[in-house]
TORLODREN-855802 format. One record per residue (C-alpha): x, y, z; residue in three letters. Coordinates in steps of 0.2 Angstrom, whole numbers, plus 5000, padded with zeros to 4 digits. Example, Ala and Ser with C-alpha at 12.3 -4.5 7.8 and 13.67 -1.06 7.14 Angstrom:
TORLODREN-855802
506249785039ALA 506849955036SER 
This chain:
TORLODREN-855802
507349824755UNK 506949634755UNK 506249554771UNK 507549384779UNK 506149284772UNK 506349334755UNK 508449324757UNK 508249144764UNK 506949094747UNK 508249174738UNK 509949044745UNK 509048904744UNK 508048914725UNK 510048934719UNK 511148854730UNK 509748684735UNK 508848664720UNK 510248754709UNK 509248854700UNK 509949004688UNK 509949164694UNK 508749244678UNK 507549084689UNK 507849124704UNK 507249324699UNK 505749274690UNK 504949174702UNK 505449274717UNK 505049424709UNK 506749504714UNK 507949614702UNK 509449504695UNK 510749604700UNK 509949604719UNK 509849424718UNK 511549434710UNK 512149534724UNK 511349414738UNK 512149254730UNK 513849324729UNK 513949394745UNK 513349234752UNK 514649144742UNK 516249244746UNK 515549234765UNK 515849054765UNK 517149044757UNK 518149154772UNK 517149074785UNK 518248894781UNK 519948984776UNK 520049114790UNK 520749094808UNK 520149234815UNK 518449284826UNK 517049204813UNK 515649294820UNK 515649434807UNK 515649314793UNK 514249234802UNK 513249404803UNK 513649424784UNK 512949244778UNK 511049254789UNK 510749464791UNK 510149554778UNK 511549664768UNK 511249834777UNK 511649994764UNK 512850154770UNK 511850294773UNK 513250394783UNK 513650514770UNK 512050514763UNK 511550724762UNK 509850784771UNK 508850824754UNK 507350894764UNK 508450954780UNK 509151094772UNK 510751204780UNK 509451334782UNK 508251254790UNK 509551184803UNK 510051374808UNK 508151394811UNK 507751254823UNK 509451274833UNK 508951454834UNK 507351384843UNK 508151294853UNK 509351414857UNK 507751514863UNK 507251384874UNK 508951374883UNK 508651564885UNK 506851514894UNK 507551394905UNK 508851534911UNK 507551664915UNK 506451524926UNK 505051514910UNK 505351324908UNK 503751274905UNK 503551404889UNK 504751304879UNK 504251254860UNK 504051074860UNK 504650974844UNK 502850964838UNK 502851174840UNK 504351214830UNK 503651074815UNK 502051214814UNK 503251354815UNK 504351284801UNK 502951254791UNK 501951414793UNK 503851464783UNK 503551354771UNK 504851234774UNK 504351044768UNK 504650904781UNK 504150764791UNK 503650784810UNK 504750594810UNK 506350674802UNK 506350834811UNK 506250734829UNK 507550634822UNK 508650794819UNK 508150864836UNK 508750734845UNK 510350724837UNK 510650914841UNK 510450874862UNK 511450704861UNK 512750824856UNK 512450934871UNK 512250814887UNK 513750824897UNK 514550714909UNK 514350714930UNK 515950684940UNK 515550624958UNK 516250714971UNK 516950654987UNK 516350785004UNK 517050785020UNK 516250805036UNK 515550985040UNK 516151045023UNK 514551075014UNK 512851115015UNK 511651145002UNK 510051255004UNK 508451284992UNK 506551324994UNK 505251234988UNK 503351264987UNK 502051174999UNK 499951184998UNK 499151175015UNK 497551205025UNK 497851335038UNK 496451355050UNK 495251275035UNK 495951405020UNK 497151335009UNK 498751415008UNK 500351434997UNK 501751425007UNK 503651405005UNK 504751265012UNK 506951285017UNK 507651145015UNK 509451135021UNK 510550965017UNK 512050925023UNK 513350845007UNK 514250735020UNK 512750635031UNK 511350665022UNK 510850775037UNK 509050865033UNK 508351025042UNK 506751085036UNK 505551255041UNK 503951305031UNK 503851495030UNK 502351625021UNK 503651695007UNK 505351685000UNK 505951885004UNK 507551925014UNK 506851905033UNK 506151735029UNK 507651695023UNK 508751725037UNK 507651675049UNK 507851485039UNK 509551515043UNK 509551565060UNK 508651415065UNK 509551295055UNK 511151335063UNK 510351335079UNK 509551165077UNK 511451085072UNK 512351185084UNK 513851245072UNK 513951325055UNK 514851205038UNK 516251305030UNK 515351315014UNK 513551355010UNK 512651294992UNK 511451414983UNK 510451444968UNK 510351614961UNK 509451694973UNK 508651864973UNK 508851884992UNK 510951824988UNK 511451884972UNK 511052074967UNK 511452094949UNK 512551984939UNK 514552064931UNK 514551934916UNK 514051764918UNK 515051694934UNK 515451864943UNK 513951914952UNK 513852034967UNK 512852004981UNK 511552094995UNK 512352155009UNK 511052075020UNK 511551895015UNK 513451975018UNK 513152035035UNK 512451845039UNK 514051775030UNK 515251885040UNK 514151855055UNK 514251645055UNK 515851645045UNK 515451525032UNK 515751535013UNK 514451554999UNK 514551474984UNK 513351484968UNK 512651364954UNK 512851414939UNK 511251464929UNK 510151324926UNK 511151194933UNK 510251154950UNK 511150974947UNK 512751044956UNK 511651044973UNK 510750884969UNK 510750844987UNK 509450974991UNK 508650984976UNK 507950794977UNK 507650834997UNK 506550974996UNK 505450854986UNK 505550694999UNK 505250815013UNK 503950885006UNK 503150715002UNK 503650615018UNK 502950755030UNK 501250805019UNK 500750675009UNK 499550635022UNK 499350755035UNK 499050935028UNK 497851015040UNK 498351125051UNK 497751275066UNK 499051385061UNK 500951395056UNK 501951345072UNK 500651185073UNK 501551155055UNK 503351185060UNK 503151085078UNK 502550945067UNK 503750955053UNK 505250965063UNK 504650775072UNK 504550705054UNK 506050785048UNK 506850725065UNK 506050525062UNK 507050525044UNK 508650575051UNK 508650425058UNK 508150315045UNK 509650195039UNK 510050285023UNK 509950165008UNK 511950174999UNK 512650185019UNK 512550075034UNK 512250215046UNK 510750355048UNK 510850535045UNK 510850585061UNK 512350475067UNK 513350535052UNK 512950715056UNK 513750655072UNK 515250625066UNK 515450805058UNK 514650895071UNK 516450925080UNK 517050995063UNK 515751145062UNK 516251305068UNK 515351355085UNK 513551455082UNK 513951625090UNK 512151735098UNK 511051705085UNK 510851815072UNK 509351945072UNK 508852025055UNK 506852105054UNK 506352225045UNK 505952385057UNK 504852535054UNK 503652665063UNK 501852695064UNK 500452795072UNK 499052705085UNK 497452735078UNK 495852755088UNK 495452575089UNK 497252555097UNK 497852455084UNK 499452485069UNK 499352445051UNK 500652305047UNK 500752235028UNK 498852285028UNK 498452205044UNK 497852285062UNK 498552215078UNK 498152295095UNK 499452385106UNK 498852405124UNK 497652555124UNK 498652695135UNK 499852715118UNK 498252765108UNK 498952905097UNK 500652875098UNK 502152845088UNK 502652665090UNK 504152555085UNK 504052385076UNK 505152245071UNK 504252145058UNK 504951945060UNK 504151815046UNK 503251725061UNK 503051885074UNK 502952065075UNK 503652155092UNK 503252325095UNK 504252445106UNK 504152635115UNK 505752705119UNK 506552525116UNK 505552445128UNK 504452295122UNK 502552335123UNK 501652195114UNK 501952075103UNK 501051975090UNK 501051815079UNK 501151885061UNK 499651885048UNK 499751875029UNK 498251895026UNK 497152025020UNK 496452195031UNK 496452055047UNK 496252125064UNK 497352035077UNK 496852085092UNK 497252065112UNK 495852085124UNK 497052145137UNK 497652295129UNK 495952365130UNK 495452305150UNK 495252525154UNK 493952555141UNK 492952395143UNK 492852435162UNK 491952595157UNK 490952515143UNK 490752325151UNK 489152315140UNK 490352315124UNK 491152165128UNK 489952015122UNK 490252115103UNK 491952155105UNK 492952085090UNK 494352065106UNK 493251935115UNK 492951855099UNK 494651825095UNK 495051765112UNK 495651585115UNK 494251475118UNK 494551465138UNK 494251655141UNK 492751655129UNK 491951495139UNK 492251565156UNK 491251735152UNK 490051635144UNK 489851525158UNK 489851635175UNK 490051825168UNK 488951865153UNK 487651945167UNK 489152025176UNK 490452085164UNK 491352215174UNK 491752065185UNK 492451975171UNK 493652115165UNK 493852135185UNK 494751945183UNK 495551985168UNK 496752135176UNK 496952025192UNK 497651895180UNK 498552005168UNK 499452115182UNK 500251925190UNK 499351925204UNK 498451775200UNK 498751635187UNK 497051595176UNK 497351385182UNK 497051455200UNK 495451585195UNK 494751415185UNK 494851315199UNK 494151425211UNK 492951445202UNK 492451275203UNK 492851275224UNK 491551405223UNK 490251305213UNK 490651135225UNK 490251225242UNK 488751285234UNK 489251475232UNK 487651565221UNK 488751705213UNK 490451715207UNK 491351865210UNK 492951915207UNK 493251955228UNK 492851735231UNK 494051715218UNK 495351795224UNK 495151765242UNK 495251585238UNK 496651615228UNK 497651685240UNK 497551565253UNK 498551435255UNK 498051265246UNK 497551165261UNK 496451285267UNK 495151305253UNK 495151125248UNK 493451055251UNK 493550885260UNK 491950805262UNK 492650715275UNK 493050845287UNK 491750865298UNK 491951055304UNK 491951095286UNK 490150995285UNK 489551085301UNK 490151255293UNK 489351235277UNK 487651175285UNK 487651335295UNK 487951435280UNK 486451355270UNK 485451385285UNK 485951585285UNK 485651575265UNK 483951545267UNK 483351665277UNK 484251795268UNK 482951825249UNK 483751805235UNK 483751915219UNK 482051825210UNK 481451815228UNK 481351995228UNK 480752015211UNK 479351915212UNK 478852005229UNK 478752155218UNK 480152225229UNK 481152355215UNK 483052335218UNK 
């Protein structure tokens, strides 16, 4: 094909300088008949360009383009029938991939050029591209936007979130739930995606808007959709048709591979997960990283939302009196029974947790929650117990075990039990009863049986410590405690309480104490 500049040389050698065309192609270099061609279509161009009344601007095009050939029915020489029935039966396959969640295993163009070659088909990486694209053109399909209503719809999906719990990273899942009307987000970060999880994301979501949308959105969930009856019919778990019954909202499903009908959601789980951790992604433990999800998901529920005037939240607003009213809410766990061990402690999902020591040996009940674990005797609640995913962790409460420490108190600085304690009860035994623990499990039960509250044994502790008391035993403690608050609070002021504490200090000396003793030789 000529270049313009070679067309433009071509008009003026013959129509300028009037030069033949057999001229014209010598010196130009260009066949007669294509220099013939040029001429005569530049001619006849012209020509209806000053007769015609019509729009000119094809004639225009026809006079300075190049003339462009008709390729159209032009046959594939190289792209043969059969080597189209191959490469759509690859694609095909990669449709079939996207269905069963293997996405990223698809052949790329490049990987179905080596596999047509390795069976000796003959063509360029260029055509086949070419080809390939023509085939999905043909395939895209048209979105309709849809109109919702207030407290019609709501969309729900998981997503999946890195963070660093207690300073090891962890895989976590994300709920997201998006209302179609206001834009309304709810989010709550959970260890896995298995049934209780995910009515547990339900039950909270409904309780944070206060009522229940008539229609719920879904992928093809495991926990939803048991087995498939063709390719729309599907039967679902009876557990997600209990919830439904239960809240009285509908269920509907997207087809496969078409997460687009819920695009709501599907774009949210992303911004959520952005907007909350992008920055902050250190955390103590799970309900820290709910607590603080929930204020940022809060924060942009009342951003001005960008294609409306008004926030999510006041939108929500507006469709709040069209849910349906949350009944009680739901409970689902899974519930089994095991034997306490000698340690007094259960095997949960490959983890120990502690049940109070006088159930050692027993059968015990348990209701196992995403977040908790509640163990019952006879129906009656006995413990309970944040849940660990980890693995072979002891969870242990130093309280179920005050009987045998009492008869062992020199076990109590190794005990795994103290070690796990927060860090208050660790610092008070560290500080006034590592030479006296018997007096610190002594505290312990006075706390755990109500009688005192640990605020009031901490600051009577240091009432003690101001009026100068040399031990602390769990008898000061208590007996301050249970007086009434003006009549242990030192005022330095009061000069009865001065007079009283210099007598004291006068009888405390001349009363030996303990080293006194010892360095007399005096045995105790």
């Amino acid at each position: 094909m000529i270049k313009l500049k070679t067309k433009q040389e071509i008009i003026l050698k013959h129509f300028r300088e009037e030069k033949s065309i057999r001229e014209v192609a010598a010196e130009t270099g260009i066949s007669r008949p294509t220099v013939t061609k040029y001429v005569n279509t530049y001619k006849e161009a012209q020509e209806n360009l000053n007769h015609t009344t019509k729009d000119k601007s094809v004639l225009i095009e026809e006079i300075v383009n190049l003339s462009r050939y008709n390729s159209t029915n032009r046959k594939s020489r190289k792209f043969t029938y059969e080597m189209k029935e191959v490469v759509l039966d690859y694609l095909k396959e990669n449709q079939q991939k996207i269905i069963l969640g293997q996405s990223k295993q698809q052949m790329k163009k490049i990987d179905i050029h080596e596999a047509l070659q390795n069976q000796g088909y003959q063509i360029s990486y260029s055509t086949l591209c070419e080809k390939i694209n023509i085939f999905k053109e043909r395939l895209k399909e048209t979105f309709i936007k849809q109109k919702y209503n207030p407290g019609e719809i709501c969309e729900f999906d998981w997503g999946k979130v890195k963070l660093i719990i207690d300073g090891k990273l962890q895989r976590l899942s994300i709920a997201v739930f998006t209302s179609a009307y206001s834009n309304y987000r709810y989010a709550i970060v959970l260890p896995k995606e298995d049934m209780t999880s995910f009515i547990h994301a339900h039950v909270n979501f409904f309780e944070n808007t206060g009522g229940v949308f008539k229609r719920m959105d879904y992928d093809n969930l495991a926990t939803a959709v048991k087995r498939f009856r063709g390719r729309s019919d599907r039967e679902l778990t009876d557990d997600f048709m209990k919830m439904s019954i239960y809240y009285q909202f509908k269920s509907r499903f997207c087809n496969i591979a078409k997460g687009n009908e819920k695009g709501h959601v599907e774009r949210s789980v992303e911004f959520v997960r952005r907007k909350a951790f992008c920055i902050n992604d250190k955390f103590d433990n799970i309900i820290q990283v709910n607590d603080y999800l929930f204020s940022k998901v809060n924060s942009l529920n009342q951003q001005q939302l960008s294609n409306r005037k008004k926030s999510a939240k006041e939108l929500f607003e507006e469709e709040q009196p069209f849910l349906y009213k949350t009944p009680v809410n739901y409970e689902y766990a899974e519930t089994d029974t095991f034997r306490v061990d000698k340690y007094s402690t259960i095997s949960v999902k490959t983890c120990h947790y502690s049940v109070p020591e006088k159930y050692n040996g027993r059968i015990v009940t348990v209701k196992i929650f995403p977040l908790k674990i509640i163990v019952y005797n006879n129906h009656e609640i006995i413990c309970t117990h944040n849940r660990n995913y980890g693995y072979n962790e002891w969870i242990l409460d130093i309280n179920h075990y005050l009987l045998t420490l009492k008869k062992k108190p020199g076990s109590v600085l190794g005990s795994y039990a103290l070690h796990q304690s927060c860090m208050a009860i660790k610092n008070l035994y560290n500080k006034y009863f590592k030479e006296s623990p018997r007096e610190f499990i002594d505290l312990l039960e006075l706390i755990k049986k109500g009688e005192i509250s640990f605020e009031k044994a901490e600051n009577a502790i240091l009432q003690l410590i101001k009026i100068g008391s040399f031990e602390i035993t769990v008898d000061k403690i208590k007996m301050i405690c249970l007086r009434k608050e003006r009549e242990f609070i030192y005022d330095d002021k009061d000069e009865i309480l001065k007079y009283c504490q210099h007598q004291l200090n006068i009888l405390s000396e001349l009363i030996p104490n303990k080293e006194t003793l010892l360095t007399n030789g005096v045995i105790l």
